[in-house]
C-alpha positions as CSV (number, residue, x, y, z in Angstrom):
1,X,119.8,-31.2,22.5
2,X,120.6,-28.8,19.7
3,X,124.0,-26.7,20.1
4,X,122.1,-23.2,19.7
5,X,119.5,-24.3,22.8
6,X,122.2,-26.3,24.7
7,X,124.4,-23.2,24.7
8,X,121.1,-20.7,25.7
9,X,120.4,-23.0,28.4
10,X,124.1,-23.0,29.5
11,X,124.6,-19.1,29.8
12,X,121.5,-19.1,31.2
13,X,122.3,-21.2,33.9
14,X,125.6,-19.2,34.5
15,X,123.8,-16.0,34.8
16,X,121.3,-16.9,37.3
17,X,124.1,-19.1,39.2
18,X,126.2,-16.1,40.3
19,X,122.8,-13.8,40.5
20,X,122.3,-16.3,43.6
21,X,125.8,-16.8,44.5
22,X,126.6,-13.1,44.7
23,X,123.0,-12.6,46.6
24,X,123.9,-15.3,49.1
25,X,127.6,-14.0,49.7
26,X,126.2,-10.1,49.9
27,X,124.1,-11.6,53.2
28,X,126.2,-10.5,56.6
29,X,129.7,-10.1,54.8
30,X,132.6,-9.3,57.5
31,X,132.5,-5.7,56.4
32,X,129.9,-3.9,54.9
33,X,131.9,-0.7,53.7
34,X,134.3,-3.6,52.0
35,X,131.8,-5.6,50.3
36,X,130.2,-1.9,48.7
37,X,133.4,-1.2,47.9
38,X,134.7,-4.4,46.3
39,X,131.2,-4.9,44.4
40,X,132.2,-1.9,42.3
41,X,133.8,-4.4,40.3
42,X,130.6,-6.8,39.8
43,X,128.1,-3.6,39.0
44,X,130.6,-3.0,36.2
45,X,131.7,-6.2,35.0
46,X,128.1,-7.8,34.7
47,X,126.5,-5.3,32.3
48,X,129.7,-5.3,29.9
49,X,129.8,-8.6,30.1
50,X,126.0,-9.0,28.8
51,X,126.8,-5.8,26.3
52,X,129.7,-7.9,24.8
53,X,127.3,-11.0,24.5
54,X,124.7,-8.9,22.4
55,X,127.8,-7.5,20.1
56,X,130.6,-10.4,20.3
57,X,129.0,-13.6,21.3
58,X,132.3,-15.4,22.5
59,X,132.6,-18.9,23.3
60,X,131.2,-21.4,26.5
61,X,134.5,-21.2,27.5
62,X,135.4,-17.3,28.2
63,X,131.7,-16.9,29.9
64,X,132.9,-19.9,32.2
65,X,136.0,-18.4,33.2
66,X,134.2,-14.9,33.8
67,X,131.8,-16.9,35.8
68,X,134.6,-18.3,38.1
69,X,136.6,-15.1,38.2
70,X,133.2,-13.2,39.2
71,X,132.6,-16.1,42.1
72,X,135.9,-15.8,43.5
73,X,135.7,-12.2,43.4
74,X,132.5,-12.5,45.4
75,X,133.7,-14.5,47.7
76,X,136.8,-12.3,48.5
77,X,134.5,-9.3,48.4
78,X,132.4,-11.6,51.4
79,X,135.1,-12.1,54.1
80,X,137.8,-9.5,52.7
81,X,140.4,-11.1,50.7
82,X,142.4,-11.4,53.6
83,X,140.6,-13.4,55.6
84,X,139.0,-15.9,53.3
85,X,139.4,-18.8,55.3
86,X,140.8,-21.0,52.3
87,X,143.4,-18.6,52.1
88,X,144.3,-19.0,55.4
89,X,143.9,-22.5,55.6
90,X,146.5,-23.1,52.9
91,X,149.0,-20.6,54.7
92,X,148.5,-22.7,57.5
93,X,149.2,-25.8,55.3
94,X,152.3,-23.9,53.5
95,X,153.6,-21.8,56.8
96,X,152.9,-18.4,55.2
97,X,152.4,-16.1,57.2
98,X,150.3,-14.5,54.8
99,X,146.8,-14.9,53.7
100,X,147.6,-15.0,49.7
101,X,144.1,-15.6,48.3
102,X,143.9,-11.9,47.0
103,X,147.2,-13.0,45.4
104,X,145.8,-16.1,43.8
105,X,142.9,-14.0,42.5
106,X,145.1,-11.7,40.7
107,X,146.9,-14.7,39.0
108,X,143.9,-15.4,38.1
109,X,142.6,-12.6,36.7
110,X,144.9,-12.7,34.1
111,X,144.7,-16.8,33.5
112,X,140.8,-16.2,33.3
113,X,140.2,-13.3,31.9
114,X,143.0,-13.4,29.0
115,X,140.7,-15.6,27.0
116,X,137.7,-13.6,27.0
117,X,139.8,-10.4,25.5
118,X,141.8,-12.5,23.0
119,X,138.5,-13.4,22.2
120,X,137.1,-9.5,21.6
121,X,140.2,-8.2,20.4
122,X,140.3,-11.5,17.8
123,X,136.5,-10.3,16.1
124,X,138.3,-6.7,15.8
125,X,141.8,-7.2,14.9
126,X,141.5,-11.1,12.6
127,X,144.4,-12.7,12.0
128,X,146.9,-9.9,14.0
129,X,147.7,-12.9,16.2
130,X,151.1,-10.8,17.9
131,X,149.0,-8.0,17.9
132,X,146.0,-9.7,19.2
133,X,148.7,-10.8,22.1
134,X,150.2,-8.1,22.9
135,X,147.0,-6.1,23.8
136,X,145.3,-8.7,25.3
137,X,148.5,-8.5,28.2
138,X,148.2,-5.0,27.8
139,X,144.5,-4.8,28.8
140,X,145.0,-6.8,31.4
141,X,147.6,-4.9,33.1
142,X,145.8,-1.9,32.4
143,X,142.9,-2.9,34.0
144,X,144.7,-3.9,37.4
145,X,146.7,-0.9,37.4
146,X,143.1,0.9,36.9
147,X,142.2,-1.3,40.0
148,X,145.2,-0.4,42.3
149,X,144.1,3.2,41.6
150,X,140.5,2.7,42.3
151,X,141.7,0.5,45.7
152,X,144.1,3.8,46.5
153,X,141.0,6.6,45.9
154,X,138.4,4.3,47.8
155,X,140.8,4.1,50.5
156,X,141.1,7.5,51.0
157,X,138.0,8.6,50.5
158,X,136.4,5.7,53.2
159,X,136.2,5.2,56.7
160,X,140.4,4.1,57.9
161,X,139.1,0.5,59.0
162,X,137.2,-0.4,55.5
163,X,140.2,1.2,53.6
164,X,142.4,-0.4,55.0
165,X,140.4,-3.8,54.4
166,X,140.0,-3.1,50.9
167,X,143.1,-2.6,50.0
168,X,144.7,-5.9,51.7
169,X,148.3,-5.2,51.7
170,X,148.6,-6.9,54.8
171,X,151.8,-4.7,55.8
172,X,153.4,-5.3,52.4
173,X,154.4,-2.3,50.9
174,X,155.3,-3.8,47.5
175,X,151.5,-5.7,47.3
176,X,150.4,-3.6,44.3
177,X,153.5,-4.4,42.8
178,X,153.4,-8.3,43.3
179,X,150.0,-8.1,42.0
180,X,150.2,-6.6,39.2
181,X,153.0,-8.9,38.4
182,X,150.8,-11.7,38.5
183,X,148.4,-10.2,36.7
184,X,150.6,-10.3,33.9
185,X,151.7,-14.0,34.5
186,X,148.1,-15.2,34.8
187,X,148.0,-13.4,31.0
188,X,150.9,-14.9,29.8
189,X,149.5,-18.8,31.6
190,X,146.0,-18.1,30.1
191,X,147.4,-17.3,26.3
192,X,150.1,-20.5,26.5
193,X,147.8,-23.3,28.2
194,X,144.1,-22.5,27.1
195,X,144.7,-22.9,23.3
196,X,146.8,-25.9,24.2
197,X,143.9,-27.4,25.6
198,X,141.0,-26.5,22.9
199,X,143.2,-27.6,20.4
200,X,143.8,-30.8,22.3
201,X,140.0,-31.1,22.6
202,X,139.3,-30.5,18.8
203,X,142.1,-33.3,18.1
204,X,140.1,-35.7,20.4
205,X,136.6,-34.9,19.2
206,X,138.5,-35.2,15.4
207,X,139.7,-38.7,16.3
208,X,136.3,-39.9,17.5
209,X,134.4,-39.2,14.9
210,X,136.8,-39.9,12.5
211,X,136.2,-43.8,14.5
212,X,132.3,-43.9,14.3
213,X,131.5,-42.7,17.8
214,X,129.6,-39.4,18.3
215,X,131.8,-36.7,19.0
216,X,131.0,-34.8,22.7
217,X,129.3,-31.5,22.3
């Protein structure tokens, strides 16, 4: 299959996979007023994600990781992020006695997302690598603390019960704190380990063409 139609077929298949996912995990979630309120998120990531494919086509890779940020993020948005029952089930495993999937999310965040906006910034600011860095941990920060703001607002503004859901501290008064912190680790992960591994992959696919067999697309 040609690249060009391989990759079409690909993103297409990655749209319409969280289309369903999120559809399935919008059916009977714990809380209603949560799942509204976490699905902010979704109804403004989606469209800027499909506005940055039209003007910065990035790679196979960065949509990937936005799709598995956006399906955890649904998920969490289903049950609450503090009781997903993974989440649980590994404090069980661990003896937390914390449910610290909303933290693993944020670590995420930053590991997942950091390649997409290297990415962006990269087609604006070429060959500014420290600069290219730098704001790509600055926009991810920015971006939670824009979150923990949003999170603070929609709790007051909502119902005590679906405020107090959506914000998940779970009766730790430094949990914005903690996650923002991890935010910034996931950043810092994301920017050390992802190039690592492309430019372990482009070394691979070098060394098997280079020995007659076809190199994988």
């Amino acid at each position: 299959m040609p690249m060009e139609r391989f990759r079409r077929v690909y993103l297409q298949a990655l749209f319409w996979s969280f289309i369903l996912i999120w559809v399935l995990l919008g059916i009977k979630p714990v809380y209603r007023s949560d799942w509204f309120l976490e699905n902010i998120l979704v109804l403004l990531a989606v469209p800027f994600v499909l506005f940055v494919h039209r003007k910065w086509p990035l790679s196979n890779l960065s949509y990937t990781l936005v799709f598995i940020f956006l399906t955890l993020h649904s998920v969490g948005a289903h049950y609450t992020y503090s009781e997903v029952p993974f989440g649980r089930w590994l404090s069980d495993i661990m003896g937390w006695e914390r449910n610290h999937f909303d933290r693993i999310v944020h670590f995420l965040w930053g590991f997942l997302i950091g390649m997409p906006i290297f990415e962006i910034l990269n087609r604006r600011m070429r060959g500014r690598r420290r600069a290219i860095v730098f704001f790509t941990l600055s926009v991810i920060v920015l971006v939670g603390v824009l979150y923990e703001f949003m999170e603070w607002a929609a709790a007051l503004a909502v119902a005590p019960e679906a405020g107090t859901a959506f914000l998940g501290t779970q009766g730790d008064e430094w949990d914005a704190q903690k996650d923002l912190f991890l935010n910034f680790l996931g950043g810092i992960a994301s920017l050390i380990f992802l190039p690592l591994v492309l430019r372990q992959t482009r070394q691979l696919n070098s060394v098997t063409s280079k020995s007659g067999h076809p190199a994988s697309e």
